[in-house]
C-alpha positions in Angstrom: -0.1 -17.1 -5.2 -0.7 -19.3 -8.6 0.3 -16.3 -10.5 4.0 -16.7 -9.5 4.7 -20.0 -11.1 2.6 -18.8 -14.1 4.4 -15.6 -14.2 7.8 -17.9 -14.6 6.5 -19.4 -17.1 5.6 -16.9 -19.2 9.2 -15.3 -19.1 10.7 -18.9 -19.3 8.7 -19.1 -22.6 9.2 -16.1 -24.2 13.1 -16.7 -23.7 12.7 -19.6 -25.5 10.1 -19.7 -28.4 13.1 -17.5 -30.6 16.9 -16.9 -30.4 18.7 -13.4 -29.8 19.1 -12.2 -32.8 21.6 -9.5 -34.0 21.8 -8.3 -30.1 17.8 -8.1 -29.7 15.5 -10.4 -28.1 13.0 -12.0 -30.2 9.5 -13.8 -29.0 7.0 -14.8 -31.4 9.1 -13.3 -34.1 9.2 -9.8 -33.2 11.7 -7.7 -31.6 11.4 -7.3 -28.0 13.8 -4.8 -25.3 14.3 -4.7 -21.9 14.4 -1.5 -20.0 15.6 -0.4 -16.9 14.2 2.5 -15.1 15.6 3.6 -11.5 13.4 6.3 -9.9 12.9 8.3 -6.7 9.5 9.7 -5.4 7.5 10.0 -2.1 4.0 8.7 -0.8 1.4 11.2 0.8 -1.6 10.0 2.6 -2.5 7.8 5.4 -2.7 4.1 6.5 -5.3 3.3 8.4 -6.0 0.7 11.2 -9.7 0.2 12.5 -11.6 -1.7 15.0 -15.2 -2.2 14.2 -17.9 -2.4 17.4 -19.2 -5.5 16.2 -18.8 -8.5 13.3 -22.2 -7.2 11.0 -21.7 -3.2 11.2 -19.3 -0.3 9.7 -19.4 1.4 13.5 -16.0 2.0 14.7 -14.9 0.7 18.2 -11.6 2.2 17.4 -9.3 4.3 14.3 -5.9 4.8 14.1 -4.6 7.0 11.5 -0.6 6.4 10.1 0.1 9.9 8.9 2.6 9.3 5.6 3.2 13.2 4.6 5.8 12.0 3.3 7.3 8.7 3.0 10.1 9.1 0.6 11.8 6.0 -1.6 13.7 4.9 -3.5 13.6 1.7 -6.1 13.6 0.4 -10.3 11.5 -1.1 -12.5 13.0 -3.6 -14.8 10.8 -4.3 -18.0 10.3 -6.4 -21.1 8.2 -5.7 -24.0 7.6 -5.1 -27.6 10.7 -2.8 -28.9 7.6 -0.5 -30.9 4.3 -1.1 -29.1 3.0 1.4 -31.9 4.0 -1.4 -34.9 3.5 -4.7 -33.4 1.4 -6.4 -30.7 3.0 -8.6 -27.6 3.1 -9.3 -24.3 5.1 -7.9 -21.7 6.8 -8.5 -18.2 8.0 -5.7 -15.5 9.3 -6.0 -12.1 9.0 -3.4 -9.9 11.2 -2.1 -6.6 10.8 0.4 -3.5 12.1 0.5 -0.4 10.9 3.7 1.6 13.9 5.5 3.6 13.4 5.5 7.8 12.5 8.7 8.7 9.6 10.3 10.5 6.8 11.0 8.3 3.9 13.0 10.3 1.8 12.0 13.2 -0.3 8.9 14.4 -4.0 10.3 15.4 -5.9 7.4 18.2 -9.4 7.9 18.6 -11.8 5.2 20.6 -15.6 5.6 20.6 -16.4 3.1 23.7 -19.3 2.8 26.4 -20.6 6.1 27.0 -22.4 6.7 30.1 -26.8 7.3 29.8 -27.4 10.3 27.8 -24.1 10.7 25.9 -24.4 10.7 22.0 -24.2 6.9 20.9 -21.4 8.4 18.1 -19.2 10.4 20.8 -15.3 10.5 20.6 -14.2 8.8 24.4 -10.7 8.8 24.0 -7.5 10.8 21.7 -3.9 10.6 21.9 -1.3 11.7 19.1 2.4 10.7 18.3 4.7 10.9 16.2 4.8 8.5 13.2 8.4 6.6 13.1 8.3 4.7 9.9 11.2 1.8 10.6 10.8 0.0 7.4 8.6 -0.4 4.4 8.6 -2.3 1.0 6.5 -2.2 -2.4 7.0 -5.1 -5.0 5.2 -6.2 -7.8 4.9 -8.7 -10.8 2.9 -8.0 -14.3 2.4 -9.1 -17.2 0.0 -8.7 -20.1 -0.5 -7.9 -23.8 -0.7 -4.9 -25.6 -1.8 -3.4 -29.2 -1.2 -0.7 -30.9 -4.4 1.7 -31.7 -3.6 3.4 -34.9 0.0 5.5 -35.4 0.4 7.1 -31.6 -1.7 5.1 -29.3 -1.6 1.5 -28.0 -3.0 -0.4 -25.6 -2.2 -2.8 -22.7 -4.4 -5.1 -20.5 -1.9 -6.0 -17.7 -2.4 -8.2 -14.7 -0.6 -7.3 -11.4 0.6 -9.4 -8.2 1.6 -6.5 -5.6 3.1 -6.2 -2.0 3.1 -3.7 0.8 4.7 -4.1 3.7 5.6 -1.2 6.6 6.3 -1.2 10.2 6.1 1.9 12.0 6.5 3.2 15.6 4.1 5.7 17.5 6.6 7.6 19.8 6.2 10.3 22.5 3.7 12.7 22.0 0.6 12.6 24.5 -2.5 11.2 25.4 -5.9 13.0 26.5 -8.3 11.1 27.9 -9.7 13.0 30.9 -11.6 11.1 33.3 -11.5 8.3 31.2 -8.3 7.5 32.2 -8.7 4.4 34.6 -12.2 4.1 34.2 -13.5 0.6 33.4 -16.8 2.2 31.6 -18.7 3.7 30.9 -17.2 7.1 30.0 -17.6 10.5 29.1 -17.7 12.1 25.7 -14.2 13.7 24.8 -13.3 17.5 25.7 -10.7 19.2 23.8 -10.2 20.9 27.3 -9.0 17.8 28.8 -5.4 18.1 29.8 -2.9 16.4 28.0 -0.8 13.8 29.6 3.1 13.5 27.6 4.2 10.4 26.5 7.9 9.5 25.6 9.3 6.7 24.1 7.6 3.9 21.7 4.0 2.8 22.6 3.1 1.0 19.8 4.4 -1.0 16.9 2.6 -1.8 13.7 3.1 -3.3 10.6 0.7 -3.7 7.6 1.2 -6.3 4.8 -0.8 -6.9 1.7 -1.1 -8.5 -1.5 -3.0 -7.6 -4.0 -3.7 -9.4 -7.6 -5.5 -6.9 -10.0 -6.1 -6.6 -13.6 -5.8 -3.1 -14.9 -5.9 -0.9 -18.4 -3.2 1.3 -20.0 -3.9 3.6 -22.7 -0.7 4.9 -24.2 0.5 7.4 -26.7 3.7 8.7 -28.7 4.3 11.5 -30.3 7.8 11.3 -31.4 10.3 12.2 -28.4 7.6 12.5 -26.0 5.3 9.6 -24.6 2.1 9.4 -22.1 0.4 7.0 -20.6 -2.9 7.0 -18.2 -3.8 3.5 -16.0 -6.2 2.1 -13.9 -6.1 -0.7 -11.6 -9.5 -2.1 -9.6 -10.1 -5.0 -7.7 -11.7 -6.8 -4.9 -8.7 -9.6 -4.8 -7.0 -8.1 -1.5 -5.4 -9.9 1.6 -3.8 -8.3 4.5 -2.1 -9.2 7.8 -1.5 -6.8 10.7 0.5 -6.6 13.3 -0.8 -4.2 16.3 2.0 -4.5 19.6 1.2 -2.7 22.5 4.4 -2.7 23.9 3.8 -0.4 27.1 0.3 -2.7 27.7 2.0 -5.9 26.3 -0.7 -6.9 24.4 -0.1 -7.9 20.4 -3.5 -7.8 18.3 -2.8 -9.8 14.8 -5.5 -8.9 12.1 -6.1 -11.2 9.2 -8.2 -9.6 6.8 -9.7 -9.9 3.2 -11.8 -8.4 0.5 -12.8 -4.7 0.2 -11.9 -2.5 -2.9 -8.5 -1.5 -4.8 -8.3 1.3 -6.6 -5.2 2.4 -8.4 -5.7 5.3 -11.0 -2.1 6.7 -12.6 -0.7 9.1 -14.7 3.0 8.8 -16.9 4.4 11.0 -19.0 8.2 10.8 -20.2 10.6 12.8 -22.7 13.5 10.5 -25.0 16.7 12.2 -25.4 17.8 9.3 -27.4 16.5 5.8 -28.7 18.3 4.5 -25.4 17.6 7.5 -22.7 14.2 8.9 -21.4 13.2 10.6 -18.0 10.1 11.8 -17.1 7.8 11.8 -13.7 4.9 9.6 -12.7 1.5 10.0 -10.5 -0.7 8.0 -9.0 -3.3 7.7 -6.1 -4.2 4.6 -4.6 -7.1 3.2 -2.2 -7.6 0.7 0.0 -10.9 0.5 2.1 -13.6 -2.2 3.0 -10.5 -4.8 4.1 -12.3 -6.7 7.1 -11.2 -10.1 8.7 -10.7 -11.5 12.5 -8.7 -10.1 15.0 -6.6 -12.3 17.7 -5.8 -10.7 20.7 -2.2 -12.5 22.7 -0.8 -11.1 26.0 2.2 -11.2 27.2 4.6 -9.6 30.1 4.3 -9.9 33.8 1.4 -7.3 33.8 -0.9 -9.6 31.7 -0.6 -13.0 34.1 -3.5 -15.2 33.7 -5.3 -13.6 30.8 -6.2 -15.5 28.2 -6.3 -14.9 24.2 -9.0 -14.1 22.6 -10.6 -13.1 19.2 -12.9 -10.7 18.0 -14.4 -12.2 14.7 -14.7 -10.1 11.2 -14.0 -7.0 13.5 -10.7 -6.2 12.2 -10.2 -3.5 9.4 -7.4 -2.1 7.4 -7.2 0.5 4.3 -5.2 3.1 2.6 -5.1 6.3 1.1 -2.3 7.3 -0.6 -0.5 10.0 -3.1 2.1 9.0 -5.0 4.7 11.1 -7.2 8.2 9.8 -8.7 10.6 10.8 -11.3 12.9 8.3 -12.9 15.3 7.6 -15.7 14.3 5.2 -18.8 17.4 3.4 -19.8 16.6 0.7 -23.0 19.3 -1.9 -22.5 
């Protein structure tokens, strides 16, 4: 969180090291503009939520898949940097905005591979049950900054560092489960049969909500060609922390993940058209992925149905990821 403070200062400075001049900011002596750009778009893919079979291996005890197809949004980013990144060098600053729109975006696939009985397939599917996927709330924030060249008389360059946030809570609701005989069954059980009847399910049976933050450094190549720019990015990193939220609420049992680590991988594409020095739109894509996020899980009951059990905790058995689509169109509005 160190960035923050040093993120302040950086904008605190740059307000400061020249006066406005003739209605345009000035840092370091060159002209600098902010820009506004309010956009809409939608996020295809999946968020994942894993329980690993033990603290040293990448078996799965458990796998449940948050089906985003889509998750629509809308959000801004707000900007500062050089007024002609083609002329002069600088740094920059941008803030950036989403919050997703409730609505139900797909389905939410559990799958368990438990305690099969002798002479079952160590690897075996015990246990499936689908829903639907009610997302209730999500949010995507971030901080940059960085410095940027230009590369000749179209292309420049920018080495930015972002501070990001994800947060979503979603609901599995109705839908069924199909477990077969493995429905009361301590263990061990029986390999999973598509034949198995399925049993309905209505109402909420589960509530989870994902957070993360993520601090990455990343590369922008840019290029403009009079009325019409475009830009391709990448972001990587191994600086990841996550928190999760897992309530059971028919079982009343909450499991709270706190995880770290893995692999960030942001790759993007942006391409935009001016109508005017002051007006642009265009769209922009991107696909990001999470995976290899692994902490300790805490296990707390609660409810009349859980009397007398105690916590518990499963250590570096808790795993988290993403895989996600994303595709926005905005407006470009130099202030």
């Amino acid at each position: 969180m160190k960035i923050i403070p040093l993120f302040t200062c950086f904008v605190i400075l740059g307000f400061f090291v020249s006066p406005a001049c003739r209605g345009q900011i000035r840092i370091f002596h060159q002209p600098y503009v902010f820009t506004l750009s309010p956009q809409a778009g939608a996020l295809y893919g999946t968020i994942y939520e894993i329980v690993y079979k033990d603290k040293s291996t990448k078996n799965y005890l458990s796998e449940i898949q948050w089906k985003q197809k889509p998750l629509w949004y809308l959000g801004f980013d707000l900007s500062l940097g050089p007024r002609d990144p083609l002329r002069r060098w600088g740094f920059f600053w941008g803030v950036s905005f989403k919050m997703a729109v409730p609505v139900k975006t797909g389905l939410v696939e559990d799958r368990d591979w438990l305690d099969l009985k002798p002479g079952f397939s160590p690897g075996s599917l015990t246990h499936f049950s689908q829903h639907d996927n009610a997302t209730r709330w999500a949010i995507f924030g971030s901080l940059t900054t960085g410095f940027s060249v230009p590369l000749g008389k179209i292309f420049f360059l920018q080495l930015p560092v972002s501070l990001e946030y994800q947060g979503v809570i979603m609901d599995a609701v109705d839908g069924y489960t199909q477990y077969g005989n493995n429905w009361s069954r301590p263990g061990p059980y029986e390999t999973w049969d598509p034949s198995w009847p399925k049993e309905s399910f209505s109402g909420a049976g589960i509530r989870y909500s994902q957070y993360w933050i993520i601090l990455s450094p990343g590369l922008v190549l840019g290029m403009n060609l009079s009325r019409f720019s475009l830009s391709i990015s990448c972001k990587l990193s191994p600086l990841i922390t996550s928190i999760s939220i897992d309530d059971h609420l028919e079982r009343g049992i909450i499991f709270t993940d706190y995880m770290l680590g893995g692999i960030y991988l942001e790759p993007a594409v942006s391409a935009s058209f001016s109508f005017n020095p002051r007006l642009a739109a265009g769209a922009n894509f991107s696909y990001r992925l999470v995976k290899g996020t692994r902490g300790n899980e805490f296990v707390d009951y609660y409810g009349a149905a859980n009397a007398g059990k105690t916590d518990g905790v499963a250590l570096n058995c808790a795993g988290a990821g993403m895989e996600l689509f994303t595709g926005s169109v905005f407006l470009k509005i130099r202030l």
